[in-house]
Backbone atoms as SQL, in Angstrom:
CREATE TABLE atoms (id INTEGER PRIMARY KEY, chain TEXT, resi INTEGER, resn TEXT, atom TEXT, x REAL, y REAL, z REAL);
INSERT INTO atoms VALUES
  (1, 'A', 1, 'UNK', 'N', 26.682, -2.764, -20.953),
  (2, 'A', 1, 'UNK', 'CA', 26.359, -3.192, -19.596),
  (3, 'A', 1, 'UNK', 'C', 25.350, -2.219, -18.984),
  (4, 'A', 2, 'UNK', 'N', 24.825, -2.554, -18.270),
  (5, 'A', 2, 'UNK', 'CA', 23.231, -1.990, -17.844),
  (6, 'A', 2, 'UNK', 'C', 24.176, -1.537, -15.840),
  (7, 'A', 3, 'UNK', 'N', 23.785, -0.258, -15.569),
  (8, 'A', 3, 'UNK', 'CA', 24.390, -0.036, -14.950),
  (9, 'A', 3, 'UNK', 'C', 23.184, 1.087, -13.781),
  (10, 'A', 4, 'UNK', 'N', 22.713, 1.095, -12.427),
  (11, 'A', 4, 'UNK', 'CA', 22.114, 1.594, -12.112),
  (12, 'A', 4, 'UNK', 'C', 21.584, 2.891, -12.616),
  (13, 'A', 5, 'UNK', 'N', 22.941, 3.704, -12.937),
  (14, 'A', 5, 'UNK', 'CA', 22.323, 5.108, -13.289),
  (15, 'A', 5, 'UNK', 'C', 21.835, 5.023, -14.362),
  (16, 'A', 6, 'UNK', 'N', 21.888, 3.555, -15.049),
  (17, 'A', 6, 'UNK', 'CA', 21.072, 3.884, -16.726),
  (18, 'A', 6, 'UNK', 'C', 19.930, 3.042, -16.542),
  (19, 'A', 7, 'UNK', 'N', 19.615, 2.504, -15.362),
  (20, 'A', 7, 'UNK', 'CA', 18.121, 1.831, -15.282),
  (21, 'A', 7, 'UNK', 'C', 17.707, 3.017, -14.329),
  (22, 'A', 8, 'UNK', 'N', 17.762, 3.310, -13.541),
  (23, 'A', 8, 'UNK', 'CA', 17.287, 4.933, -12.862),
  (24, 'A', 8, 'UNK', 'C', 16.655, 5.732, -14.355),
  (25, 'A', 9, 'UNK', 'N', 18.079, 5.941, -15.145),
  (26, 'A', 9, 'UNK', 'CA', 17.417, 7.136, -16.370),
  (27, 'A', 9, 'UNK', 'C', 16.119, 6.345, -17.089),
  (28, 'A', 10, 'UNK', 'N', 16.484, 5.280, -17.181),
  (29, 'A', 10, 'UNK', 'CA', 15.307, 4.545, -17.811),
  (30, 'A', 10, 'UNK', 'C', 13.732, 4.512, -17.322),
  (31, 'A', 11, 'UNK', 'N', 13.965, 4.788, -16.032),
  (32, 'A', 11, 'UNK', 'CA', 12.876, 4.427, -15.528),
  (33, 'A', 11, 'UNK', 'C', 12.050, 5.797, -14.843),
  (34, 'A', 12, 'UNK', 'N', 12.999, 6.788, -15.040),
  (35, 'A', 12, 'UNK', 'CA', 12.746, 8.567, -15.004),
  (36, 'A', 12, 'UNK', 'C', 11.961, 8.867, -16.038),
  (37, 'A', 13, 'UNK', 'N', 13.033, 8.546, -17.416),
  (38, 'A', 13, 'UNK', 'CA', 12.505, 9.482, -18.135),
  (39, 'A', 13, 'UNK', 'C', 11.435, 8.298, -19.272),
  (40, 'A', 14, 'UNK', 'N', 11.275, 7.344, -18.729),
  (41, 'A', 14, 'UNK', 'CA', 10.803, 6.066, -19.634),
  (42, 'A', 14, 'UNK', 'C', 11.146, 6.112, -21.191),
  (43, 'A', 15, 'UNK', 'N', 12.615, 5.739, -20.994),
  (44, 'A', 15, 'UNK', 'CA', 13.498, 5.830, -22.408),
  (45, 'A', 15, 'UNK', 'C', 13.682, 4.275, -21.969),
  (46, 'A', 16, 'UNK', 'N', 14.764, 3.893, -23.539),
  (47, 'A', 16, 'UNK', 'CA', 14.886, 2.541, -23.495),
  (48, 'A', 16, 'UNK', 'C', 14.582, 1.767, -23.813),
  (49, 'A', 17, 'UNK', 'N', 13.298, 1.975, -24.657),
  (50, 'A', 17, 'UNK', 'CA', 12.417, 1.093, -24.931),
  (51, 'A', 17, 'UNK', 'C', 13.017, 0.052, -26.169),
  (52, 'A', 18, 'UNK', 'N', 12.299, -1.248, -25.828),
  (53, 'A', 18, 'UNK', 'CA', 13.525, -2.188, -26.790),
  (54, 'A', 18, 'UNK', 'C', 12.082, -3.088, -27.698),
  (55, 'A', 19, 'UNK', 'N', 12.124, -3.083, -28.843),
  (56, 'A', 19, 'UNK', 'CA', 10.962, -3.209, -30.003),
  (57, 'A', 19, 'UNK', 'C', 11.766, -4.807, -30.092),
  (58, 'A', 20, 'UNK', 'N', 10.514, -5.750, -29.800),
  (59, 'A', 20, 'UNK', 'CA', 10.848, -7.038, -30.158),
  (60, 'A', 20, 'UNK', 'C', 9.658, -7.859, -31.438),
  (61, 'A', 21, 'UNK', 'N', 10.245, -8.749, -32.317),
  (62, 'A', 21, 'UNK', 'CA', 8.545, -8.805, -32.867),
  (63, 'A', 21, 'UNK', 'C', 7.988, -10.178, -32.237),
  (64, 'A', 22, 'UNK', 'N', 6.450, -10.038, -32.638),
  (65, 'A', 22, 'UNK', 'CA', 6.000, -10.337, -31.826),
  (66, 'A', 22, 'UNK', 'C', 6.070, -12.031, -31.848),
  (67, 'A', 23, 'UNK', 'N', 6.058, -13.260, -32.904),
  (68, 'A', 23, 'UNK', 'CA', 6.721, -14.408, -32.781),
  (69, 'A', 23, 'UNK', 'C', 8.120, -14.476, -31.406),
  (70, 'A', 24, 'UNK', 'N', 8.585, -13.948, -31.379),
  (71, 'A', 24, 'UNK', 'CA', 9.926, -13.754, -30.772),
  (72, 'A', 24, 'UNK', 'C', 9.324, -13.952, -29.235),
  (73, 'A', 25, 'UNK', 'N', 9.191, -12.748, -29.247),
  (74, 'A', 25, 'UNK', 'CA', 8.363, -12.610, -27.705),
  (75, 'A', 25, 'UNK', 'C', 7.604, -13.427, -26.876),
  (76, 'A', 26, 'UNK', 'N', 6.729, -13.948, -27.888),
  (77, 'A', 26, 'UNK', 'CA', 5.773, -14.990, -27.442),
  (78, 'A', 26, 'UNK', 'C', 6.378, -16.305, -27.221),
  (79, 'A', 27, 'UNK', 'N', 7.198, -16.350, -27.990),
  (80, 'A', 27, 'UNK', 'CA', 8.293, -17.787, -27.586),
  (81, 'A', 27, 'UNK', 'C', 8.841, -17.438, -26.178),
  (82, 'A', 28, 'UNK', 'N', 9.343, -16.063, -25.720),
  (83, 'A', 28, 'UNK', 'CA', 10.156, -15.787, -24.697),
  (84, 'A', 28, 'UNK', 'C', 9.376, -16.022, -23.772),
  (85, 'A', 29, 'UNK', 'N', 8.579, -15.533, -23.669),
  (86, 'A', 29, 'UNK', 'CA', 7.312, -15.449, -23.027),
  (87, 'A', 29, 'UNK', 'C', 7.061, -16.686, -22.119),
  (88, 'A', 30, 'UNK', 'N', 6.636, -17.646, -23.043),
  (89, 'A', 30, 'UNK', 'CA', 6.733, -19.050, -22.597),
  (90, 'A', 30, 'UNK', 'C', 7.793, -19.595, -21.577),
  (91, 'A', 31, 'UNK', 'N', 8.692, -19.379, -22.579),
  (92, 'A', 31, 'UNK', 'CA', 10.216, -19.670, -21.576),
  (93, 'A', 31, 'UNK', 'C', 10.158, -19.517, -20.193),
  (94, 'A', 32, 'UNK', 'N', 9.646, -17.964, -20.332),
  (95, 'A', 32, 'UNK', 'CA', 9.700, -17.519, -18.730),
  (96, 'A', 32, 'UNK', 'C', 8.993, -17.977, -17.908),
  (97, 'A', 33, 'UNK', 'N', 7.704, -18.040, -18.512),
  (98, 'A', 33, 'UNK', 'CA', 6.420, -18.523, -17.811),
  (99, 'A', 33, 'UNK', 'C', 6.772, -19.922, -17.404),
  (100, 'A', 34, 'UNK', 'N', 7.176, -21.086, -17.918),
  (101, 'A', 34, 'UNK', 'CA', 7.854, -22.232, -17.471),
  (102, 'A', 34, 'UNK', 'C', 8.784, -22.201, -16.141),
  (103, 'A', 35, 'UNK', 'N', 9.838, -21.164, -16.714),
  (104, 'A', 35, 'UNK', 'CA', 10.509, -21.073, -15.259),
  (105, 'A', 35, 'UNK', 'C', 9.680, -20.382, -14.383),
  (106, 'A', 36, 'UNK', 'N', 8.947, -19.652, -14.158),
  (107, 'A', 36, 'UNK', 'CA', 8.292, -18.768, -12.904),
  (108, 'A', 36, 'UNK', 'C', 7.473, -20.128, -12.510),
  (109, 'A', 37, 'UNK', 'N', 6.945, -21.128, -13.549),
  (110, 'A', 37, 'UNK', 'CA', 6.266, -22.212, -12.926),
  (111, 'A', 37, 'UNK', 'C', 6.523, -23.379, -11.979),
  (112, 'A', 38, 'UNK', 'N', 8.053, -23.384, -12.447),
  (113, 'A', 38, 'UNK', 'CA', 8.962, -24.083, -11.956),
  (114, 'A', 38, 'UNK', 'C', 9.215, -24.083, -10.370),
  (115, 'A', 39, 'UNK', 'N', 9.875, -22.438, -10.704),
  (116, 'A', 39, 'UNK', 'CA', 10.497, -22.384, -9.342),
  (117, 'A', 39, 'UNK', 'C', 8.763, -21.998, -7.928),
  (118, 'A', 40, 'UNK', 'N', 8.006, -21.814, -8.634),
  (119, 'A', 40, 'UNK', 'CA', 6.481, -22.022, -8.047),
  (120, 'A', 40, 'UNK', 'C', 6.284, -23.418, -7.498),
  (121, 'A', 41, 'UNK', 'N', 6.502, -24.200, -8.288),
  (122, 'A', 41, 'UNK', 'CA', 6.493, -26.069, -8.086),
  (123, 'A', 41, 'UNK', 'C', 6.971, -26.290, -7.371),
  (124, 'A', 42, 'UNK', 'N', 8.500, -26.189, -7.627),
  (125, 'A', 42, 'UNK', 'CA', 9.487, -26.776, -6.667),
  (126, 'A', 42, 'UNK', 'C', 10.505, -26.260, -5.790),
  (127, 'A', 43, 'UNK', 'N', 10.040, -25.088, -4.585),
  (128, 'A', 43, 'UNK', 'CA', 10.371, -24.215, -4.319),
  (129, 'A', 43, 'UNK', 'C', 11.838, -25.140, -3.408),
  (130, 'A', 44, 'UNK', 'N', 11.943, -26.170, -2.960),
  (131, 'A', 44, 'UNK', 'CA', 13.105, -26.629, -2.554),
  (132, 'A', 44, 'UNK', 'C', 14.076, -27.007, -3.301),
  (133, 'A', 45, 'UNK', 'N', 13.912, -26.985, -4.682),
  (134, 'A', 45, 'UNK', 'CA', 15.123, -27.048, -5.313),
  (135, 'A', 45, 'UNK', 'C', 15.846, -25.628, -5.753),
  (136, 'A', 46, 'UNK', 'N', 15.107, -25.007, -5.168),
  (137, 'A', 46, 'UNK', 'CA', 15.807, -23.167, -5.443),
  (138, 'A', 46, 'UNK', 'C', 17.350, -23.394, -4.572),
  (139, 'A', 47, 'UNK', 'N', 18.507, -22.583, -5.313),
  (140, 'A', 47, 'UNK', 'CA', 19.571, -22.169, -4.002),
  (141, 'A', 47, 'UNK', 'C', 19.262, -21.500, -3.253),
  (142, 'A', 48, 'UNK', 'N', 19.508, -21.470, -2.098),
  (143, 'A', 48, 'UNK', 'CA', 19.892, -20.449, -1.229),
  (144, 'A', 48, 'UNK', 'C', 21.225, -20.703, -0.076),
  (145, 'A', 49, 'UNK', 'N', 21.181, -19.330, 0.003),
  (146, 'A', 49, 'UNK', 'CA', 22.808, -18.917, 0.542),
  (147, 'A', 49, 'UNK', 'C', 23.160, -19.471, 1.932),
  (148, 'A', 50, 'UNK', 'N', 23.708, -19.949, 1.882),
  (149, 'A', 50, 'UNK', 'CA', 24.460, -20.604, 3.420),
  (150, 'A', 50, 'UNK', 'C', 25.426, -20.224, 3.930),
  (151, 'A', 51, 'UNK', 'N', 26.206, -19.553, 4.578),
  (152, 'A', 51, 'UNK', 'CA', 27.194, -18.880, 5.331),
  (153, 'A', 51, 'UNK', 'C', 28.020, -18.239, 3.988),
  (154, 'A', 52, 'UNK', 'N', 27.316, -17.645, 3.210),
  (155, 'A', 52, 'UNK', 'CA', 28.013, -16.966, 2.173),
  (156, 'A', 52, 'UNK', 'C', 27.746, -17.790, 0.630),
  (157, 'A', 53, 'UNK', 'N', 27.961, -18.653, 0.669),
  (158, 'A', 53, 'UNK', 'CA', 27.894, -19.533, -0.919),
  (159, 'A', 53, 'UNK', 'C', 26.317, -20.347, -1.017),
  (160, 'A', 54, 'UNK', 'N', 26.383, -20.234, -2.306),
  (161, 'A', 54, 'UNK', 'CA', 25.317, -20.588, -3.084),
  (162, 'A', 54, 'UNK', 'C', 25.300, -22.227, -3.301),
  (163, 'A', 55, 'UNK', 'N', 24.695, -22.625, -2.878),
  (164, 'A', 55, 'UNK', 'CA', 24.224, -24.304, -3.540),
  (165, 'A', 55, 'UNK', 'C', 24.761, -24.405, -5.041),
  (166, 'A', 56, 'UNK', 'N', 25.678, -25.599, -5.446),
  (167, 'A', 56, 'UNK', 'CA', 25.957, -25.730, -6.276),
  (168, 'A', 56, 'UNK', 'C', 26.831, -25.179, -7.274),
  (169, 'A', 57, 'UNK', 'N', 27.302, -23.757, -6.519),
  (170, 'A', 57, 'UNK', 'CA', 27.227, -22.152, -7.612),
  (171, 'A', 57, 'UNK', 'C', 29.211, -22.003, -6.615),
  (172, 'A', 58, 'UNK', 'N', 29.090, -21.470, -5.665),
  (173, 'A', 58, 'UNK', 'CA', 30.102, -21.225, -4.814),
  (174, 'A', 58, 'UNK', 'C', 29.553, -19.977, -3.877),
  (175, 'A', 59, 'UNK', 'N', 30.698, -19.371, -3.875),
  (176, 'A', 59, 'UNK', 'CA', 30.506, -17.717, -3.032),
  (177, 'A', 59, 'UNK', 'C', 29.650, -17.164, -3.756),
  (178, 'A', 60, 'UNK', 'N', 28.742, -16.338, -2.907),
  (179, 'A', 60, 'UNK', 'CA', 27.409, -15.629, -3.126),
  (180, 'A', 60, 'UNK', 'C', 28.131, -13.800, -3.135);
C-alpha cells in the first residue's frame, strides 16, 4: 500500500522508480488517454458530491 510518507520519500529522494516495457505502456497509455478524453467530452457525466455521497457510488 502506497502511503504518504512513501510518496513524500519518493518524491525527495526520486526513488521508486517502476521499469515497464515499452508494448505495455503504450497500450496503458492509450487507455488513459481515452479516459482523460472522456471525462474532457463529457464533463456532466462526471460524479460529484452532494451533501456527502457520490452519484451512483454512496458516501464520499
Amino acid at each position: 500500500m502506497n502511503g504518504l510518507q512513501g510518496i513524500l520519500n519518493c518524491l525527495e529522494n526520486a526513488s521508486g522508480e517502476i521499469f515497464i516495457d515499452e508494448p505495455i505502456r503504450v497500450e496503458a497509455l492509450g487507455c488513459i488517454e481515452r479516459m482523460l478524453d472522456f471525462t474532457k467530452n463529457h464533463p456532466d457525466l462526471l460524479a460529484k458530491a452532494q451533501h456527502g455521497f457520490v452519484k451512483n457510488i454512496g458516501a464520499a
